[in-house]
N, C-alpha and C positions, 0 to 999 in steps of 0.2 A: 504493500500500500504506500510504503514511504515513500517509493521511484514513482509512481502516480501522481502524488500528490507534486513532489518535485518539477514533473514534467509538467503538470496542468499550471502550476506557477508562472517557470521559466515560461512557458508560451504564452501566458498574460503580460508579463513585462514587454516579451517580444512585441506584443501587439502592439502594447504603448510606445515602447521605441519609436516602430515604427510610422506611428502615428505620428508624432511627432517631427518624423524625418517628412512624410507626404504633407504636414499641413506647410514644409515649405516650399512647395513643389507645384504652385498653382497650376493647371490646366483648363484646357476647354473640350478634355475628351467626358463622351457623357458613362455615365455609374456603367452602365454594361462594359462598354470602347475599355475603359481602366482595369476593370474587375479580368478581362480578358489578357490585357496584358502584362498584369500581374498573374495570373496565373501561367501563363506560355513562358515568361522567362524564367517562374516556379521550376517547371519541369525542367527546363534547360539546365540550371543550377542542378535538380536531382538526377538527371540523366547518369553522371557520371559516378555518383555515389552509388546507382542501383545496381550498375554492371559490375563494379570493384565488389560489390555483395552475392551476385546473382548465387556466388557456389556457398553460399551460405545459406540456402532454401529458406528464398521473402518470399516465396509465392506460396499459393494455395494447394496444400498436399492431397495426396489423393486420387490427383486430377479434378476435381470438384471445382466447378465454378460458382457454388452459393456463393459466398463469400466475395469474390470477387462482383458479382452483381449487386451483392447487398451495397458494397462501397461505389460500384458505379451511381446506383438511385442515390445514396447519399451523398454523392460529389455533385451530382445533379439538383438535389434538394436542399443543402445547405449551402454551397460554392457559388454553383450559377445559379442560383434563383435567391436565395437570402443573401448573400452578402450584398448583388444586384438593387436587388427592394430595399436593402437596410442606406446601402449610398440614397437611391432616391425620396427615402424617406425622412434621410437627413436635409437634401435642400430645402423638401417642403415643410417639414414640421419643427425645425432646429434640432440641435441636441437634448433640447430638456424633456419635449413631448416623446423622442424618438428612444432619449434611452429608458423614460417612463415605461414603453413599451416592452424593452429588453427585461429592467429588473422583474418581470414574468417567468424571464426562462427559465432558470435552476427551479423554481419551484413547477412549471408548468413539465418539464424533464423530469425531474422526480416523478409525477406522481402519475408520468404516462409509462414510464420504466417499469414503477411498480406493477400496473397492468399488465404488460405487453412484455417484461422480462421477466418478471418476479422477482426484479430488485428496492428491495421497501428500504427507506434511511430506517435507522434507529431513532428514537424521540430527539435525542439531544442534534441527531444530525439534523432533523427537520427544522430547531430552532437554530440550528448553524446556516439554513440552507435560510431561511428569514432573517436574521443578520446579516448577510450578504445582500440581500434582495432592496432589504433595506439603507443598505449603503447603496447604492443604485438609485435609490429615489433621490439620497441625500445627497448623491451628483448631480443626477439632472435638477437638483434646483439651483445650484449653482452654474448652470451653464448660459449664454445669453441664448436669445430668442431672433430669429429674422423679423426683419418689420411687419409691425401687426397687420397692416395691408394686404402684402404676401404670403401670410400665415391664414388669413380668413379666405384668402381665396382658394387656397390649395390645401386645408384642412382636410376636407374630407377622402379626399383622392390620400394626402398622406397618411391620416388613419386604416385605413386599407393598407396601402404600403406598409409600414409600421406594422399589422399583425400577420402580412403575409412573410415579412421578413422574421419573426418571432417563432409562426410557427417552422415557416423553412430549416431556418437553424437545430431548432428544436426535433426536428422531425429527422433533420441528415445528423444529429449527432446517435440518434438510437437506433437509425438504422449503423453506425459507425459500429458503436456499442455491440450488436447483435454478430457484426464479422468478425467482430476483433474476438470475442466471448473464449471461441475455440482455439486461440492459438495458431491458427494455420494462413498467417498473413504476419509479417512482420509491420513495425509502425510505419516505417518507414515507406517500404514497398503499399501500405495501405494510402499516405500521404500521397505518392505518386497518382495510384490509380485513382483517385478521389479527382485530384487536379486535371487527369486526363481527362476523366468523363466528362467534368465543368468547361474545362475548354472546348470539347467534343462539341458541345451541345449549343455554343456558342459564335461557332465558327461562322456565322454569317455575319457575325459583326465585324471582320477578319476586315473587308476591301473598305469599310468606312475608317475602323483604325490605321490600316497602312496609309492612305490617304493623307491622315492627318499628321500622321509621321514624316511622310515627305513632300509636303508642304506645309513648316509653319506657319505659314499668312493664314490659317482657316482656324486659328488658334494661340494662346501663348503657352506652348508644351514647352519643356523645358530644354534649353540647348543643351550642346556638347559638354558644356561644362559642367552640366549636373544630372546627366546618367550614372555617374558613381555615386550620386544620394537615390537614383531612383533604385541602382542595384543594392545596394546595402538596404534597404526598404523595405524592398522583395526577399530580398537573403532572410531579414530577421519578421516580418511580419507573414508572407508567404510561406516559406520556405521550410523553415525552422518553426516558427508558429505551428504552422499544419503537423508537419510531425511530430513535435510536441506533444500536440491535441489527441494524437492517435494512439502515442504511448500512454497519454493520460488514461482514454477510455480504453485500453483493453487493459490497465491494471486497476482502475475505477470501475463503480458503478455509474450506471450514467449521469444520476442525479448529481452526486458528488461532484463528478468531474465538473459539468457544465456549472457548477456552483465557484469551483476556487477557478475555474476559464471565465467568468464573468467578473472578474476584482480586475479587469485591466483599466475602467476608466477610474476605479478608486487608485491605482497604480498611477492612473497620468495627474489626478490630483495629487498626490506626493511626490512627483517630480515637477510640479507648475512651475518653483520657482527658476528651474533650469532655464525657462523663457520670460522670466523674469515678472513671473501672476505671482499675484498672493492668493491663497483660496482663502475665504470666508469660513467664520468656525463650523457651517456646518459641512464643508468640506474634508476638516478636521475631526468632525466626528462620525463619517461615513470610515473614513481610514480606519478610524476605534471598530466601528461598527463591524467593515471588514473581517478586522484581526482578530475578533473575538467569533466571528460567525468560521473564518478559518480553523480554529483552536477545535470548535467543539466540530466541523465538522471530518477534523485526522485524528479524534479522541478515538 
C-alpha cells in the first residue's frame, strides 16, 4: 500500500508542476488540439522506455486481451473525453465552479468501486476521502472567476461540461482499476496503452493541430524557445503523471487512489508563493484539511 500511496502522490505534484509550467505557455490551440498533443508526445517520450522493458512481460499474459480493452475504454473515457471537457469546462465556468465539480470525484469513485469492484473504504477512510473533498471546495473558493458576463452566458453549457468531465475521469479511473486488479499489465505499459487509445480516438483533430503548428499567424503557440517548457510539461504532467496514476491504482483501491490523485490543486496552493500568490487562510486550511484526510486515509 505504501508504493501506492507514494505513487498517487508523486503524480499529484507532477500535475501541479506541471500546471504551473502550461499556465506559462499561453496558446490559441482549442482543449481537444492541446489534450492531443500532449498526449502524442506522451507516447513518444514512453516509446522508448516500453521497448528497453518489452523482455520484462508489461503486456497482458495469457494472450488475453481483457485487460488490454478495459484500459483502451479507459484511455478513451478519462484521457480523450475528460481531460477534453474538464479544459473546456475550465474556460466556461472558471476554476472555482469547475473544481466545485471535481471535489465529487474521490467520493463519487468510492462509492461506484464499492458497487462494481467490491472495494468498500473503511469508516475512517471515508472520512479521509471527505477531508480531501473538502479541501477541494476550500480551493475553489479561493480561485478567481471569468467575468460575470461570460460566466452567465456559458453556464449552462459549462455545467454539462463540468459533470461530463467528472464522470469521465471517474469512470476511466475504474475501468483502470479493474485491468490493473490482476497483475497482468505492468503500470507503465498500462500508461502507454491508455495514451494510445486517447490519441487513437482523437486523431481527427490531427490536420487542425499541425496547421496550427506550422503556421503561427493563426495563433500565439509558443516558439522555438519554449518547447523545452512545453516538453518538460509533458514529461512531468503526461508522462510521468499517467504512470504514476497506474501504479497508484493497481496497488490502491480505486477510491483511495482517486482520493490522494485529487490533493494536486491543494498541492499548487502550497507552492502559490513560487509565482509569487499569497493564498488566503482558507487556502491554508484546505492544505490542513488535505493532510489530515491523507493520514487517515494510508491508516
Amino acid at each position: 500500500m505504501a508504493l501506492g500511496v507514494a505513487a498517487a502522490l508523486a503524480a499529484a505534484l507532477c500535475w501541479t508542476l506541471a500546471s504551473l509550467l502550461w499556465r506559462r505557455l499561453p496558446t490559441s490551440l482549442g482543449a481537444g488540439q492541446l489534450n492531443l498533443l500532449k498526449n502524442l508526445l506522451a507516447l513518444a517520450m514512453l516509446a522508448p522506455v516500453l521497448l528497453l522493458g518489452s523482455r520484462g512481460g508489461g503486456g497482458p499474459a495469457g494472450g488475453t486481451a481483457h485487460p488490454t480493452v478495459l484500459l483502451c475504454l479507459s484511455g478513451v473515457l478519462g484521457i480523450a473525453l475528460g481531460d477534453s471537457l474538464f479544459f473546456a469546462a475550465l474556460r466556461r465556468l472558471g476554476t472555482r465552479r469547475t473544481l466545485t465539480f471535481e471535489a465529487g470525484g474521490p467520493g463519487l469513485t468510492g462509492a461506484a468501486a464499492g458497487l462494481v469492484l467490491g472495494e468498500t473504504p473503511a469508516p475512517g477512510q471515508w472520512l479521509g476521502i471527505a477531508l480531501i473533498s473538502l479541501a477541494l471546495l476550500l480551493v475553489a473558493r479561493q480561485s478567481e472567476e471569468p467575468p460575470p458576463g461570460s460566466l452567465a452566458a456559458q453556464q449552462g453549457a459549462g455545467l454539462l461540461l463540468a459533470l461530463g468531465a467528472l464522470l469521465g475521469g471517474s469512470g476511466g479511473a475504474l475501468l483502470a482499476r479493474a485491468a490493473l486488479q490482476g497483475g497482468m499489465v505492468a503500470p507503465m505499459a498500462a500508461a502507454a496503452i491508455r495514451l494510445a487509445a486517447a490519441s487513437l480516438v482523437m486523431l481527427p483533430l490531427l490536420p487542425g493541430l499541425l496547421q496550427r503548428l506550422r503556421r503561427p499567424q493563426l495563433g500565439p503557440w509558443p516558439s522555438r524557445r519554449r518547447w523545452p517548457l512545453v516538453l518538460v510539461a509533458t514529461l512531468l504532467g503526461t508522462t510521468a503523471g499517467i504512470a504514476l496514476q497506474q501504479l497508484a491504482l493497481s496497488r490502491l483501491p480505486a477510491g483511495l487512489a482517486v482520493a490522494l490523485l485529487a490533493t494536486a490543486p491543494v498541492m499548487a496552493v502550497v507552492l502559490a508563493p513560487l509565482e509569487g500568490d499569497r493564498p488566503r487562510v482558507g487556502g491554508w486550511l484546505a492544505a490542513i484539511s488535505a493532510l489530515a484526510g491523507v493520514v487517515l486515509v494510508v491508516r
